[in-house]
C-alpha positions in Angstrom: 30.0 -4.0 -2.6 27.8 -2.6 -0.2 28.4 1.0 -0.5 27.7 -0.1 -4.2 23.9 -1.2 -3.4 23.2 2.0 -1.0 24.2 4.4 -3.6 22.2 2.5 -6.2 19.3 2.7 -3.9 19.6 6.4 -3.0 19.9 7.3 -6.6 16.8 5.3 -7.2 15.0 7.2 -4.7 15.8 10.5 -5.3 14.9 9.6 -9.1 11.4 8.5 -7.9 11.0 11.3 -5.4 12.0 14.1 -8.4 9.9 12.3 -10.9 6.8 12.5 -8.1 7.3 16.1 -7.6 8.0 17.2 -11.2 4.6 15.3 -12.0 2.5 16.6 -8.9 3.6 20.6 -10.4 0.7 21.0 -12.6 -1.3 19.8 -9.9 -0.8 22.5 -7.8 -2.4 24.5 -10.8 -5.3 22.2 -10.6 -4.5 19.8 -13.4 -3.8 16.2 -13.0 -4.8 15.8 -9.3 -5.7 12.3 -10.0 -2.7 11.4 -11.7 -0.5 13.0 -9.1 -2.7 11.3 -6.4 -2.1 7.9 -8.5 1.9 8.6 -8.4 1.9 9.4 -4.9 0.2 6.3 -3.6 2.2 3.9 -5.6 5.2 5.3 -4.5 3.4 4.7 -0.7 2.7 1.5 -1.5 6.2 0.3 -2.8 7.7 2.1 0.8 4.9 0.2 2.9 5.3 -3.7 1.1 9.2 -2.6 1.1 9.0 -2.5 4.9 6.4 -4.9 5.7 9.3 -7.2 4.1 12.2 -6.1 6.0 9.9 -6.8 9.0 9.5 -3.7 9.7 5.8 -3.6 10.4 5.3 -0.2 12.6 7.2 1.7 10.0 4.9 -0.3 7.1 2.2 0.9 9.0 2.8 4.6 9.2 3.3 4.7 5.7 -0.2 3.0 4.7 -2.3 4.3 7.6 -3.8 7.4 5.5 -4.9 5.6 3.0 -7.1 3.3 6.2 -10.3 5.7 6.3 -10.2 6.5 2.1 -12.7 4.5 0.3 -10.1 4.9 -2.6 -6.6 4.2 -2.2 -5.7 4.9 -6.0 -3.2 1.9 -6.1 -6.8 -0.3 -6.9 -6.6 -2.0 -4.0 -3.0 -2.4 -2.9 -3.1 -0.3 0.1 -6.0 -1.8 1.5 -4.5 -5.4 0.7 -1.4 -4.4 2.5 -3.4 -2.9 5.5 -5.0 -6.0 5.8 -2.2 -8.1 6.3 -0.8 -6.0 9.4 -4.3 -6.5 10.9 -5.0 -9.7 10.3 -1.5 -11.1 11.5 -0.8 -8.2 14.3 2.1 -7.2 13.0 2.9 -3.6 13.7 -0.8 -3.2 14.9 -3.0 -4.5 17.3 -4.6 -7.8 16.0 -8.2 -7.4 14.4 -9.5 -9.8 12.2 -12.5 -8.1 11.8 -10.6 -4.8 10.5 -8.6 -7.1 8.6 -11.6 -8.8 7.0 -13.2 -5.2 6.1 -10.0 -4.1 4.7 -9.8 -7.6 2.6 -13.3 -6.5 1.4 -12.4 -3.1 0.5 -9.4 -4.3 -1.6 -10.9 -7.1 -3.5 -14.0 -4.6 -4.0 -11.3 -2.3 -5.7 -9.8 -5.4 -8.0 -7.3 -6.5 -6.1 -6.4 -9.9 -7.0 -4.8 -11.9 -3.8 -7.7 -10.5 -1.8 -10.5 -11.4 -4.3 -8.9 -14.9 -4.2 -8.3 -14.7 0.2 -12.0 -13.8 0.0 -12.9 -16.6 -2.4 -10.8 -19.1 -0.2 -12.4 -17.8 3.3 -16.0 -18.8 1.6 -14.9 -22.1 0.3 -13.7 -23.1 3.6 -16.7 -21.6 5.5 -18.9 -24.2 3.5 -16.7 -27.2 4.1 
């Protein structure tokens, strides 16, 4: 059943990996930059969380950490989010609450919902 499950995945991946690059062609041409930019950083973003939840926090990491220094991460905010966690708990990284707090701004400044609400929840409880 287990060989069943790793084939499964490797087909998946491939799929995602042709789809990426059949999308990112015109690109090279100059059209749909954006969109290939888009495609690209979701497909990051899945391979980061996907880690982060195996507990495999330095791999999660290396994934996510060019998106750190972009003011845009394309995935509105997921990156950043995900970032953020590895800071703010240490895991994979040094721990740096600061960072993490930055990268919790960032996110939640790009829509993403958990850090809006972690922001929201870090004010309430700084007026208690």
């Amino acid at each position: 059943m287990k060989w069943i499950k790793y084939i499964l995945k490797l087909v998946g991946y491939y799929l995602v990996n042709i789809f990426i690059f059949l999308i990112c062609i015109p690109s090279k041409l100059g059209v749909g930059k954006n969109l290939c930019a888009e495609f690209k950083a979701s497909k990051d973003l899945g391979a980061g969380s996907g880690a982060y939840l195996r507990g495999e926090y330095e791999k999660s990491y290396q994934i996510l950490k060019p998106y750190l220094d972009l003011p845009d991460d394309r995935c509105y905010g997921g990156i950043k989010y995900q970032l953020a966690l590895l800071f703010y708990y240490g895991n994979g990284v040094n721990l740096n609450r600061e960072t993490a707090n930055s990268l919790f701004e960032e996110s939640a400044s790009l829509g993403w919902d958990d850090a809006v609400k972690y922001l929201a929840d870090l004010k309430d409880y700084g007026n208690d």
